[in-house]
C-alpha positions in Angstrom: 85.7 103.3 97.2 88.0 103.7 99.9 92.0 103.3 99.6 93.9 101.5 102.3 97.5 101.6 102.8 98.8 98.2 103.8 101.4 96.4 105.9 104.0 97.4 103.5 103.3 100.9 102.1 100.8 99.8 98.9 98.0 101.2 98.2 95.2 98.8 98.3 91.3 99.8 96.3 89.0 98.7 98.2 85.8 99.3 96.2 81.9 99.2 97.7 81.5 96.3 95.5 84.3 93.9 96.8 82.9 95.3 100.4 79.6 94.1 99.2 81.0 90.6 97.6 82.4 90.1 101.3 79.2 90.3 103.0 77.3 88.3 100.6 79.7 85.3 101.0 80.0 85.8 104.6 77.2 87.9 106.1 79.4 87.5 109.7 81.3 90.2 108.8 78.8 92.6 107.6 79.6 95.1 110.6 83.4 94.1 110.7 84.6 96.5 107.8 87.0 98.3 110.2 88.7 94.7 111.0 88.8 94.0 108.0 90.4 97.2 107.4 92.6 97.0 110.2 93.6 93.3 109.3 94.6 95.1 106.2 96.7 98.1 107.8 98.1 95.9 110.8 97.7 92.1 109.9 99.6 89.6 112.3 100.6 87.5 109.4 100.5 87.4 105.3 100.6 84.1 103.0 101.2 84.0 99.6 98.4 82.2 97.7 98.6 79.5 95.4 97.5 82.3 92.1 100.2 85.3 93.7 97.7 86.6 95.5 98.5 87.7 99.3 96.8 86.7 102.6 96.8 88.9 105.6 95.7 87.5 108.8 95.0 88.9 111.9 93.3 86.9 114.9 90.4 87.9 117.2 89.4 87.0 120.4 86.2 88.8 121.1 83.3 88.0 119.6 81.9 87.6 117.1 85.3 85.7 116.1 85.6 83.6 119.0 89.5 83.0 118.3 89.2 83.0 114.6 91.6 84.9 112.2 90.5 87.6 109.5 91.9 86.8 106.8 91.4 89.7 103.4 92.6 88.1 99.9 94.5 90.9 98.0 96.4 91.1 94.8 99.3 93.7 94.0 99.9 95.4 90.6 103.2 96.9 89.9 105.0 98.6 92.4 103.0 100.6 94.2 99.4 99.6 94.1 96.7 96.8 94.3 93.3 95.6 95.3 91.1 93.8 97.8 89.8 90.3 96.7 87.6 88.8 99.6 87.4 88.2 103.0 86.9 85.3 105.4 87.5 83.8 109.0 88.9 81.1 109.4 90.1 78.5 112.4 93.5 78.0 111.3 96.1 79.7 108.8 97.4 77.3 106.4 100.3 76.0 106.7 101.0 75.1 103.6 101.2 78.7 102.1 104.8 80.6 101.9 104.6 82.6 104.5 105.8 86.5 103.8 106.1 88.5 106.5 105.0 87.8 110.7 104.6 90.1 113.2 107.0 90.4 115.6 106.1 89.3 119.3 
């Protein structure tokens, strides 16, 4: 299990099995853990899900995303802490979700 310290200072668990749960689902991102990490750490964008849970987004243009986003599903507990969900890509962001926090230009 690796820790990752997000956008905003919480420590996210990242466990081999959620990495594993990812690639499953979406076997496109079986050599993308450092996006997804990154995405995590740096994302251009997070959501807040319909359940609490948080969206960050980040979008690629190089392959193989092709001008998709990243976008990792985490959930915070308390104040400091929390943990990774799921991944996807995805052509467009919702835009129906709250959104939290945007990068600046």
């Amino acid at each position: 299990m690796i820790v990752v310290l997000a956008w905003n200072g919480r420590a996210l668990r990242f466990p081999d099995e959620r990495w594993q749960h990812i690639v499953d689902r979406h076997p496109n991102l079986a050599s993308e853990r450092d996006r997804t990490i990154e995405t995590i750490r740096h994302p251009d964008r997070v959501q807040l899900g319909y359940a609490g849970e948080r969206l960050a987004s980040r979008r690629y243009s190089e392959a193989p995303f092709d001008g998709n986003h990243l976008v990792v599903v985490y959930l915070e507990e308390g104040t400091n802490g929390g943990f990774v969900v799921t991944a996807y890509l995805t052509r467009r962001l919702s835009v129906r979700r709250s959104t939290l926090w945007t990068r600046s230009p």
